[in-house]
C-alpha positions in Angstrom: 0.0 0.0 0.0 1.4 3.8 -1.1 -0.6 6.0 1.2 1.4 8.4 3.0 -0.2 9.8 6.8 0.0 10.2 10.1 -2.9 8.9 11.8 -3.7 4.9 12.3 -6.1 2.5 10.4 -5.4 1.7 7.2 -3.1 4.6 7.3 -0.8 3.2 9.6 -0.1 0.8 7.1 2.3 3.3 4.7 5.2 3.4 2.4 6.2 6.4 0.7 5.5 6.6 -2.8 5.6 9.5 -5.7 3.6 12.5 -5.2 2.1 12.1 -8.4 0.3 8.2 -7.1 -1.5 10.7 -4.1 -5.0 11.7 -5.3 -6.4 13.1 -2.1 -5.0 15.2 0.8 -6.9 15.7 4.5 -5.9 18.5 6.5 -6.9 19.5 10.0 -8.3 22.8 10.7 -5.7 24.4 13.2 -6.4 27.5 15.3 -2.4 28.4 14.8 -2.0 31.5 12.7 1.6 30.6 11.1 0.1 26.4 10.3 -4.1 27.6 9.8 -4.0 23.5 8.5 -1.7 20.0 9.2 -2.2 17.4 6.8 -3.6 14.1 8.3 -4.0 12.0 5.6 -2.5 11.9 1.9 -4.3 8.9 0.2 -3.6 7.0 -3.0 -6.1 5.5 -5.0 -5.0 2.1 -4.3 -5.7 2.7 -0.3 -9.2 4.3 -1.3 -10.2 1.3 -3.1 -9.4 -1.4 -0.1 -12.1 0.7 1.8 -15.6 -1.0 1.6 -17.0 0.5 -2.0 -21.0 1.5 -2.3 -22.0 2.0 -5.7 -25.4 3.1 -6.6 -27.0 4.7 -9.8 -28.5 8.1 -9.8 -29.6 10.9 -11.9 -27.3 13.6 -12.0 -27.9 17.3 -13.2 -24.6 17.0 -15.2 -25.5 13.7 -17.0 -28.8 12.8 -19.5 -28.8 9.7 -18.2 -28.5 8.2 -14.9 -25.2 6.9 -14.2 -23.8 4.5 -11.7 -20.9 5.8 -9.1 -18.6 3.5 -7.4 -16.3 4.9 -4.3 -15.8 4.4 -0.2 -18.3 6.2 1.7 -17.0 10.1 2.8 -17.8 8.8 6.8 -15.6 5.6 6.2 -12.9 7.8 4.7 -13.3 10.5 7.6 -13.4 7.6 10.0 -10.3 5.9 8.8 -8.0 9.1 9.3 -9.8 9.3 12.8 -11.1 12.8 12.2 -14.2 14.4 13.9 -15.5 17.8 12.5 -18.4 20.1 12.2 -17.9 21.1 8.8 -15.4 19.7 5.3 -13.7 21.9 2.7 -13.8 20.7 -0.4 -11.4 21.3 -2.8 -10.8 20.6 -6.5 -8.1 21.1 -9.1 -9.4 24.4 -10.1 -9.8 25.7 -7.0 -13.3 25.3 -6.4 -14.5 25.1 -3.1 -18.0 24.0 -1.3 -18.4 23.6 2.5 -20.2 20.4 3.6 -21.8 19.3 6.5 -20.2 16.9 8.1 -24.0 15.5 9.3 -24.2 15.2 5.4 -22.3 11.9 5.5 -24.2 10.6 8.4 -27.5 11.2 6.9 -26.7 10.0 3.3 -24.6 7.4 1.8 -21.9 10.3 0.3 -19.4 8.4 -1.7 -16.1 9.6 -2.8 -16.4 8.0 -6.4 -13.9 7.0 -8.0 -15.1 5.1 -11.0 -18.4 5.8 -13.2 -20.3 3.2 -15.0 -17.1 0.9 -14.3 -14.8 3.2 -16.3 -12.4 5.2 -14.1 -12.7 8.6 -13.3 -9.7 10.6 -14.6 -9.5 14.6 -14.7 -10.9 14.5 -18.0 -14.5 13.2 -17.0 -14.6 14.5 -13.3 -12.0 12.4 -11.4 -10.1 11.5 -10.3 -12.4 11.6 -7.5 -16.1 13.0 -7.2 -17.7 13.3 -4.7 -21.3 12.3 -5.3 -25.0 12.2 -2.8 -27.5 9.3 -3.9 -29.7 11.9 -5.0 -32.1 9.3 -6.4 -32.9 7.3 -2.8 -34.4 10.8 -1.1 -36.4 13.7 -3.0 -34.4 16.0 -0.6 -31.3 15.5 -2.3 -32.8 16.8 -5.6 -31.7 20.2 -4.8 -29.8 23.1 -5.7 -28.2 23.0 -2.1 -27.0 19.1 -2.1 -25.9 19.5 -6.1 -23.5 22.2 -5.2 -21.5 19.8 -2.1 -20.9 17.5 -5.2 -17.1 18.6 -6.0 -15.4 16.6 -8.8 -11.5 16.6 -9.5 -11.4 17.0 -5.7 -8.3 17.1 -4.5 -8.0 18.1 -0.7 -10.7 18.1 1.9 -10.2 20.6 5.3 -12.0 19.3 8.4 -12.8 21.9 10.4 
């Protein structure tokens, strides 16, 4: 396994590897001015996929069709690094950020997809990782508010 971290779990069990096989970063919200994060976790994609997957198919506002995700669930991922928090930062490649809930991956089965109808998710078609709601199982998530948490070519989240 190549994932890089400080915390225990599955991240206890690391080897270094190349900067370029990391495709998702956790930091810790600090209250110190000079260090305002510390990164907890810096996982590779092998490492994401021995977590349990959940794959469901839903329709999505940015596909015609609805389209099946695979990926571990956000709480399992959250869990594993042994963080608690109130709220995430999400990041993606481009910068883009949405604030989520962390009661969001309580509530709902969140899933940090990494492969779409079986194909995986590269930059080029959202990936390498999205993160996506099973809008399909509750009319709630059919929203404005629950489409915007979805971040695709995420690459950091921030638990504050």
């Amino acid at each position: 396994m190549t994932l890089s971290t400080l915390p225990m779990g599955l991240l206890s069990q690391t080897k270094s590897s190349a900067s370029e096989d990391k495709v998702l970063k956790v930091f810790l919200k600090t209250t110190d001015k000079s260090t305002p994060q510390r990164l907890v976790a810096d996982w590779d994609m092998a490492s994401l996929k021995k977590l349990p997957q959940k794959t469901f198919t839903t329709q999505t506002p940015w596909f015609k069709e609805p389209v099946t995700f695979t990926g571990p669930l956000l709480r399992d991922v959250l869990a594993n690094a042994q963080l608690k928090g109130k709220m995430l930062d999400a990041v993606a490649l481009d910068d883009y950020k949405s604030k989520i809930p962390v009661s969001d991956m309580m509530n709902f089965d969140v899933i940090l997809a990494h492969s779409i109808n079986g194909e995986q998710l590269t930059p080029k078609n959202k990936g390498p990782l999205f993160i996506v709601y099973p809008f399909d199982s509750k009319k709630e998530l059919q929203a404005v508010l629950y489409y915007q948490r979805c971040v695709w070519q995420l690459k950091s989240l921030i638990v504050e």
